[in-house]
N, C-alpha and C positions, 0 to 999 in steps of 0.2 A: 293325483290328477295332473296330466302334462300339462307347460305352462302354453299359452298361444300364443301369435303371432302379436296380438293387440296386447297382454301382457307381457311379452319382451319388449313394447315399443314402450308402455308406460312404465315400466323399470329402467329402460336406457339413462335417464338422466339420472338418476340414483347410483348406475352401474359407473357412469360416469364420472361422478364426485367421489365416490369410494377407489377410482381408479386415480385420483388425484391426490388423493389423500394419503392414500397407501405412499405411492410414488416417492409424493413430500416429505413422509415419514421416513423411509428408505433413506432418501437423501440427506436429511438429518444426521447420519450415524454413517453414512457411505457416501461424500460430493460424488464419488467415480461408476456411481446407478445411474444406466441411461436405459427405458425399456425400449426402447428405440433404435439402439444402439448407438454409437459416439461419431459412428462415419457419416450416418444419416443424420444426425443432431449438428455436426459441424457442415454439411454440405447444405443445410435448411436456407431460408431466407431471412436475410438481417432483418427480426422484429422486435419491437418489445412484447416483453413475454409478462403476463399480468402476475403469473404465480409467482415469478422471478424478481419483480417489483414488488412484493408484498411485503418481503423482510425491509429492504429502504422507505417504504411509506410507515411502517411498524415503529422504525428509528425515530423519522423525525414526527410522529403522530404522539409517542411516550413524550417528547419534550413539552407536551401539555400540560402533564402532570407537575408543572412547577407551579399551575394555578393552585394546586390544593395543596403541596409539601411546602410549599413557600421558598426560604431561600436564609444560608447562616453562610460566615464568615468560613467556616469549618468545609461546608459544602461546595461553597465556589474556588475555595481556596485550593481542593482536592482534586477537581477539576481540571484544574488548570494545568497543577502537576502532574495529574494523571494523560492531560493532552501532551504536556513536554515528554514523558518518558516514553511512551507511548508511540508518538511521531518521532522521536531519535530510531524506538527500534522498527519501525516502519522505512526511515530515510537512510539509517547505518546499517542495519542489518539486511530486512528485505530488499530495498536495493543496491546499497553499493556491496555488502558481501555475497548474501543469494543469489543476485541478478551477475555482477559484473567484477565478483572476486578479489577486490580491492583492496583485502587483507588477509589474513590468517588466524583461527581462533580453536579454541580446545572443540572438540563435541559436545561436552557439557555446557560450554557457552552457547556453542552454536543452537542448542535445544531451547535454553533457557530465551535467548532472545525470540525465538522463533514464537515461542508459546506467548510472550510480549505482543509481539508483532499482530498474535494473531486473534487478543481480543480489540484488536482495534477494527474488529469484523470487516478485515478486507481481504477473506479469505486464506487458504494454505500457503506455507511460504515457497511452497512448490512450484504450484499455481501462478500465483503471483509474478516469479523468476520467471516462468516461462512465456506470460504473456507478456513481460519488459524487455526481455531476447527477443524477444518477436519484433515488437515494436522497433528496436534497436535495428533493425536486417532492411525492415520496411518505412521508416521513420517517414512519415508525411506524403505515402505513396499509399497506391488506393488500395493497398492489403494491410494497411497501416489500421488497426481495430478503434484505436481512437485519436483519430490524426482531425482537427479544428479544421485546418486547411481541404482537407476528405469531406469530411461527415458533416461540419459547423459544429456550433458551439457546443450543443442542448448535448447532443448523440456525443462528440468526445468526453462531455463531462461527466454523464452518468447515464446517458443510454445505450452505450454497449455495454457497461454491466447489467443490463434487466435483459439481454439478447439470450436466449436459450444457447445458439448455436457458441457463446464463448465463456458456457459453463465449464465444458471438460478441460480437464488439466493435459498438456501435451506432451506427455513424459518425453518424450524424443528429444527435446529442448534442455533436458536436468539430467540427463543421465548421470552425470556428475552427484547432485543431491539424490534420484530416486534409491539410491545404498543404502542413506541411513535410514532404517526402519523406522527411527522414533518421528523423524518427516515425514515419512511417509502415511504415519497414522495422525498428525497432526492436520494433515491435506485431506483424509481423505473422511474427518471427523472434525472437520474445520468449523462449525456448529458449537461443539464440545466446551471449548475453552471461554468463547464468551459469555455462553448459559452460566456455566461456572464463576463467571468474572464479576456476571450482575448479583450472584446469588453472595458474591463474597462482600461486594461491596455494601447489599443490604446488611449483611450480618455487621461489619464494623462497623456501620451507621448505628443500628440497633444497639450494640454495646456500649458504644461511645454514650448513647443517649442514656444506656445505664449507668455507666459507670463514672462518667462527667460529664453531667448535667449541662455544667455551666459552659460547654462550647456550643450548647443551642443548635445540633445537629442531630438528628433522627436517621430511621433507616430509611424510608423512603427518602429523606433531603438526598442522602447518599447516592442512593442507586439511580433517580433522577439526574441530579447535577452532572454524577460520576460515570452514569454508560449512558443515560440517552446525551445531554447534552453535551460533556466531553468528545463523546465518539463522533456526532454528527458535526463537532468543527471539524477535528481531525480529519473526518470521510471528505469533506470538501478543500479542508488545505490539500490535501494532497491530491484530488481530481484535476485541483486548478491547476499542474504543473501541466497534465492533458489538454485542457480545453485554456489556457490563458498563454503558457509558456511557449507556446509556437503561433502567435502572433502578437502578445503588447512585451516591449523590451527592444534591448539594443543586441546586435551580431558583430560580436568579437570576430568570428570564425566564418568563414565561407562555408559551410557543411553543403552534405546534398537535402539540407532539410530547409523550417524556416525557426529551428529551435531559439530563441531568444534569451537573455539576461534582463532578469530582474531583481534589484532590491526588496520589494516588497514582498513578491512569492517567496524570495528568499528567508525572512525574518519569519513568513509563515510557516514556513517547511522545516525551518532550522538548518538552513543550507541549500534546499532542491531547486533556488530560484536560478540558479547561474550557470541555465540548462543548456546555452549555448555553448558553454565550455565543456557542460558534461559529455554533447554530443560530437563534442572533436575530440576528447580523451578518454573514453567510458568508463576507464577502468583505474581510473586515480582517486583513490580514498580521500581526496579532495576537492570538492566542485568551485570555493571558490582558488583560483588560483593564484591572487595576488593578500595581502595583508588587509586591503581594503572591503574587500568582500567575504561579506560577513559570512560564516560558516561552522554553527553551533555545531552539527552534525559532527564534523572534522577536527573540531575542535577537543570535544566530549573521546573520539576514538583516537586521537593522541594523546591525553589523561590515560585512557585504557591500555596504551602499548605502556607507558611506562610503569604503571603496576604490573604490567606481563600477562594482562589476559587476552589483546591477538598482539601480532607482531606483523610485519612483513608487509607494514602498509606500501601501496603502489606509489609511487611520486608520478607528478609531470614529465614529460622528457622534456630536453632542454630543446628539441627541436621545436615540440611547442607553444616555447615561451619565444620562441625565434621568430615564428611563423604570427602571434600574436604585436613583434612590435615592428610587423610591419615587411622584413626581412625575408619572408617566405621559407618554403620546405629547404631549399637549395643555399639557405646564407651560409654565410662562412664562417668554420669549425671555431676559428676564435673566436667572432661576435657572435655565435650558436652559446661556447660555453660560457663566453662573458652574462649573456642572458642567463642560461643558468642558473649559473653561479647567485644569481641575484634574485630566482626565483626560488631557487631553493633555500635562501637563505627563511624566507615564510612556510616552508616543507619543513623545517629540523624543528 
């Protein structure tokens, strides 16, 4: 029997949700599904998009669950170090080598961090690079995706990530990474890794619980403490470089932005606070420039050069360490390398 007009209208919202569903699924195992396609999805209107927000509300909603798993020395403890390694290869890897090339590393590393990087669900390292190049081109101008000074605080901090239109990844931006295959199955199954990360983290909680007792840690403590809680500082230390580091802080540098220096973002990030400087050099494997400024991040990938797992980190130019005290782009060649020399003595 044909269906009717008044049964297609009462199936629409059925067809609907199935049409959402599917989608989600899709995108699950493929970030790079648009049924809409990518031109029409990036030409949209800046909204928050609710299906888009569901995974950030899912984050910080699991951090409930420390009502019922409680809390052990074992749990928070794992935590913690799971937020330090975690935002190292978020801060060392996906930005200063994905984003802005600041070193040199095998591909076996390069994969290895990447896959790091990417249960700290801030999606593909692909992704990622590309919307930080972006930012980089447009820093604090009104194509700027999450520019404080553009948009305010809310929308730099985490609502253009729930925006539909700055899901797609902009290959044009990476062509340099979109080569390696194993990146490009990590971007585009960017889902993958963290499903995997909480399922491991239950498991060594569970064992632990077996097989020593006495650290008073369970699998739920684990998978609690260790992806919902861990991950949602992490997600926020490193927004706030977006929505805090271009307006509270002090300007080294005259940029064309209003990128600022901070201590405190800094100790958060393990280095990202001292983005005024990052934004006059981008591409120095080191953000804080001087001894004084603290810089875990830079620190951690000089350990790494001298075991030999990358090399070829970028230094400062002495131009602008010239241009910081004062001397401007034009000072002169001696007092240029006299600076230097002094700056770099905190580089070796």
């Amino acid at each position: 029997m044909p269906m009717t007009k008044s049964d297609n209208k009462a199936l629409a919202p059925f067809k609907w949700v199935w049409k959402q569903l599917r989608t989600t699924a899709i995108q699950l195992v493929n970030s790079d599904y648009y049924p809409q396609g990518q031109k029409a999805l990036v030409e949209a209107e800046d909204k928050i998009d609710i299906k888009r927000s569901l995974s950030f509300v899912f984050l910080h909603v699991g951090c409930i669950g420390l009502i019922w798993v409680g809390w052990s020395w074992t749990a928070v403890i794992a935590a913690v170090l799971l937020y330090v390694v975690r935002m190292f290869a978020i801060t060392a890897f996906y930005h200063r080598y994905f984003s802005h090339k600041s070193f040199k590393t095998s591909r076996f590393m390069q994969f290895m961090m990447a896959v790091l990087g990417n249960s700290a669900m801030q999606r593909g390292p692909l992704w990622w690079a590309a919307v930080h190049r972006h930012h980089h081109i447009h820093s604090d101008h009104e194509e700027d995706k999450h520019s404080p000074v553009q948009h305010g605080f809310w929308w730099a901090h985490i609502g253009w990530l729930t925006s539909d239109r700055n899901f797609p990844t902009d290959y044009t931006r990476v062509r340099d990474l979109s080569k390696f295959k194993e990146l490009m199955f990590l971007n585009r199954c960017d889902q993958a890794v963290p499903i995997l990360y909480g399922i491991v983290l239950w498991l060594v909680g569970w064992g632990l619980q077996v097989w020593f007792p006495g650290l008073g840690v369970t699998g739920g403590q684990m998978f609690v403490w260790g992806f919902f809680v861990s991950t949602v500082f992490l997600l926020h230390g490193t927004l706030f470089i977006n929505s805090l580091a271009h307006v509270f802080g002090k300007r080294r540098f005259q940029t064309d932005d209003d990128s600022r220096n901070s201590l405190l973002l800094a100790l958060i990030t393990l280095g990202e606070g001292w983005h005024n400087n990052h934004h006059r050099y981008s591409h120095s494997a080191r953000q804080g420039f001087y001894w004084w400024e603290i810089d875990i991040s830079y620190y951690t990938l000089k350990m790494m050069s001298w075991m030999g797992l990358i090399w070829d980190l970028k230094r400062v130019p002495y131009a602008v360490y010239a241009e910081a005290a004062g001397r401007g782009k034009a000072a002169d060649a001696a007092e240029d390398e006299a600076i230097y020399t002094a700056g770099m003595r905190e580089s070796a």
